[in-house]
C-alpha positions as CSV (number, residue, x, y, z in Angstrom):
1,X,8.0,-33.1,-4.6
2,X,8.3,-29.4,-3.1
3,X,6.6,-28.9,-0.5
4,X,4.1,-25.4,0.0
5,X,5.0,-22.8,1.8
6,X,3.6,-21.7,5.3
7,X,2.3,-18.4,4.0
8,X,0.9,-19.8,0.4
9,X,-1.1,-22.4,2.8
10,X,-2.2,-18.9,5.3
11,X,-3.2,-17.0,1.9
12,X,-4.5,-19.7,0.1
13,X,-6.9,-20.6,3.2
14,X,-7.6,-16.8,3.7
15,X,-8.5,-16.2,-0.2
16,X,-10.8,-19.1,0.0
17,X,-12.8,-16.9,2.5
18,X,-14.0,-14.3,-0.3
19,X,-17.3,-14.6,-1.8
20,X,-17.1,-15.6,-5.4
21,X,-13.4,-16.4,-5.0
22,X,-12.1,-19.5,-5.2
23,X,-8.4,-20.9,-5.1
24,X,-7.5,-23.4,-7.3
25,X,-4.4,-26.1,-6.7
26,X,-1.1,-24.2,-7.8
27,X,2.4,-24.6,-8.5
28,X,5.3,-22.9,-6.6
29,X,5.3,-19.2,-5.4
30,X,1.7,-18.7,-7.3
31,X,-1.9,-19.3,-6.3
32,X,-4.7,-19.6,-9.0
33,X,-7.7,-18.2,-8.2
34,X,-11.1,-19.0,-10.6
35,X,-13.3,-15.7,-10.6
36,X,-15.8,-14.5,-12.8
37,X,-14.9,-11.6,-14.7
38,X,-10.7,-12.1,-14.4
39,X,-9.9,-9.2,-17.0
40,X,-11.7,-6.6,-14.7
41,X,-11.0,-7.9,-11.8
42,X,-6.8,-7.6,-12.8
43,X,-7.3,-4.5,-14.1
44,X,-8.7,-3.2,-10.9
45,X,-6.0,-4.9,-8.4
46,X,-3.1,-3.6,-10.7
47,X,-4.4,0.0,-11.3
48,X,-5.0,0.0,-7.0
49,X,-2.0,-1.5,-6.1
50,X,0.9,-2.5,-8.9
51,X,1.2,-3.2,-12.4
52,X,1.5,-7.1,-12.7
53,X,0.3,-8.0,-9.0
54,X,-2.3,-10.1,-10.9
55,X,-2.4,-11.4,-13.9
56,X,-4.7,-13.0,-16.2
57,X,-3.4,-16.8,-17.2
58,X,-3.7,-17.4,-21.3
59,X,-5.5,-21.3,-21.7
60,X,-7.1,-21.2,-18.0
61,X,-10.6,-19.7,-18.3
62,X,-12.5,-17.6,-15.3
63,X,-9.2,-16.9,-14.2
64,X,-6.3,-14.7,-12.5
65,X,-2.8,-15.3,-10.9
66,X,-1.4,-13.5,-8.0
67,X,2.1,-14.2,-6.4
68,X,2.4,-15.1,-2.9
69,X,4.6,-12.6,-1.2
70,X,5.3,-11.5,2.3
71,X,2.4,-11.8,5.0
72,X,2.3,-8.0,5.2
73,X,2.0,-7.8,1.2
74,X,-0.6,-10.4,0.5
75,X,-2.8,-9.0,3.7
76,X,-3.0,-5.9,1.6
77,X,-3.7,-8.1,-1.7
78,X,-6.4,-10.0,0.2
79,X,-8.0,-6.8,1.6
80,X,-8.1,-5.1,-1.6
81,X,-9.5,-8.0,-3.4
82,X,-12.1,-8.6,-0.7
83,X,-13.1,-5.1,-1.7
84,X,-13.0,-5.3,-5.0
85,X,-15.4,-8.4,-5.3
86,X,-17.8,-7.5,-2.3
């Protein structure tokens, strides 16, 4: 079994700190996060920051995907998520 990555572990642990947001367990480079309106909440992150950044998963309700990336690029997805929920 693969094991997680440093960073997914640091993000994961960090997401987990936002109200009304909460990581789910995930598979490889990807963490799964139940939230309460996903479609809006996607459209918000990608329009802010990237098409695609998050997406919303089809058979998983109440929720969205995001990619673990770089430390530099998931503090800005964190910060802008934080913002978006608060």
């Amino acid at each position: 079994m693969a094991q997680e990555s440093p960073e997914k572990d640091r993000f994961y642990s960090r997401l987990a700190t936002i109200p009304g947001i909460h990581p789910m367990p995930s598979v490889g480079d990807w963490i799964l996060l139940a939230v309460d309106c996903p479609s809006d909440l996607a459209r918000k992150v990608n329009r802010r920051l990237a098409p695609g950044i998050m997406s919303v998963p089809r058979g998983v309700n109440h929720a969205v995907r995001i990619h673990v990336q770089d430390p530099k690029t998931n503090e800005v997805l964190f910060k802008t998520i934080r913002e978006l929920v608060a």
